[in-house]
C-alpha angles and dihedrals in degrees: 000000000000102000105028100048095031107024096155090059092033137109137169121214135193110213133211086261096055097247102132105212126198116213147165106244121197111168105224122240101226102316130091126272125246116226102210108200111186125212131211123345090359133095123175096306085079087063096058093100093055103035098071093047088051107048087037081062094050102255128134123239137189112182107180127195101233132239102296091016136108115315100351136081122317131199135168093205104095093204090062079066095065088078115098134221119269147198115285112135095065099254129151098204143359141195099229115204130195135016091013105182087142101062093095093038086056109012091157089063092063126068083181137343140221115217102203116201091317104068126202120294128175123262112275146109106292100238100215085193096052095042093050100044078051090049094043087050103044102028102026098239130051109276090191104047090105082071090058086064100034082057100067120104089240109037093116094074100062101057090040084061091041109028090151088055088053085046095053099047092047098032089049113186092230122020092238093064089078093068077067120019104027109036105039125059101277153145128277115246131173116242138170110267119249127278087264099052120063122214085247093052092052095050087061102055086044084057102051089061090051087076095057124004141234100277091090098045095051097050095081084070096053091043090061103037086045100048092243080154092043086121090053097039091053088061074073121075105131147065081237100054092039088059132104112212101179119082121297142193120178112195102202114193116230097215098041108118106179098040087042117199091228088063105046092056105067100055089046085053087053107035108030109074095171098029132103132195129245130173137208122197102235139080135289091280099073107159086050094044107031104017095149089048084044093049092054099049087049090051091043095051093036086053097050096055 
């Protein structure tokens, strides 16, 4: 929650499409500026770990709360959420790091990217059925039934009545509770966070979504599961027009059983003609569970370019 939690280092900025983004905004000293993009239920606070490492060691960072995140624009139509982030801090290039589903729609913006936990995968509808038959077949349980439920017209309201239920199913106390309790269709329980993750920390995060909910967030999911994008994936026909030429790392989570490792590697094989593979032994949430590993693979690669 960019300028609530970090007001000093914080903007917000109206675009040409009239989105108006919140973000935490450090200028970099000669070296280049990461672009953090969160994932779900996140916004920048799940960067605050990594933030400070970066900017001490000269490099430049936005970390934008998302559309209907945090600070910035909210909308409970999920076909406002088919619209991608653009240019408007002046830069030229950036190395983009986490859930990076807009490299191909605006390759010019990236000199390199960082794939975390989920890795790169073309553009296309996500096919719950598919994934979860996969997942039923390779893993032994259903690593996707949680989109089923993200999917439902109404699913904002549950987690805006039960936000420490939501907490405890993604925040798991322990990774393996997601073989049970996260990817397959299941109830909601309460349950204590993680070592990592301290009860104050939690009910932070618990109290960025009061302002807002949980309907925006969730849109993304319906977006994707309901071909909101069908016009753009179809650009897209080709091996060639599906790779990523620029430099890429991709950071898998060992313990991450619904983004499972196994099926992040073989579209970066394919796709990534300039990308290599690296693993941390923790769980999906990596800049909350391993910051100073992550810092170091993001140095190293930012060094190397």
């Amino acid at each position: 929650m960019a300028v609530q939690i970090f007001p000093s280092i914080s903007n917000k900025a109206t675009l040409s499409d009239g989105t108006t983004y919140a973000y935490i905004r450090v200028p970099a000293d000669h070296k280049p500026t990461f672009l953090l993009l969160h994932g779900f239920p996140s916004s920048s606070y799940d960067w605050r770990h990594i933030v400070p490492m970066l900017t001490e060691h000269g490099y430049g960072v936005i970390a934008p709360d998302l559309l209907g995140y945090g600070d910035s624009d909210k909308s409970k139509d999920y076909t406002d959420y088919s619209l991608s982030l653009v240019r408007h801090e002046g830069l030229n290039h950036v190395i983009g790091v986490g859930h990076l589903l807009v490299t191909v729609a605006h390759p010019t913006l990236f000199s390199a990217v960082v794939f975390l936990a989920v890795g790169y995968f073309p553009p296309g509808r996500m096919d719950i059925d598919a994934a979860n038959s996969i997942g039923e077949k390779v893993l032994g349980y259903t690593n996707f039934g949680y989109w089923y439920f993200f999917n439902e017209n109404t699913a904002g309201s549950i987690p805006n009545a039960a936000p420490d239920s939501l907490n405890s199913l993604l925040y798991s106390t322990t990774a393996e509770d997601w073989k049970t309790i996260m990817g397959p269709v299941s109830s909601a329980k309460v349950a204590p966070p993680p070592s990592w993750l301290s009860q104050e920390e939690r009910d932070t995060h618990i109290r960025i979504f009061q302002k807002g909910g949980y309907t925006g967030p969730l849109s993304w999911y319906k977006s994707c599961i309901r071909g909101v994008d069908e016009p753009f994936y179809s650009k897209f026909e080709t091996d060639e027009s599906k790779t990523l030429d620029f430099p890429a790392l991709v950071i898998t989570a060992e313990y991450d059983y619904v983004c499972h490792p196994e099926f992040q590697k073989p579209a970066a094989q394919k796709y990534l003609t300039n990308g290599r593979v690296e693993q941390l032994q923790c769980s999906h949430w990596v800049p909350l569970e391993k910051p100073a590993k992550l810092f170091k693979l993001l140095d190293e690669f930012a060094s190397g370019l």
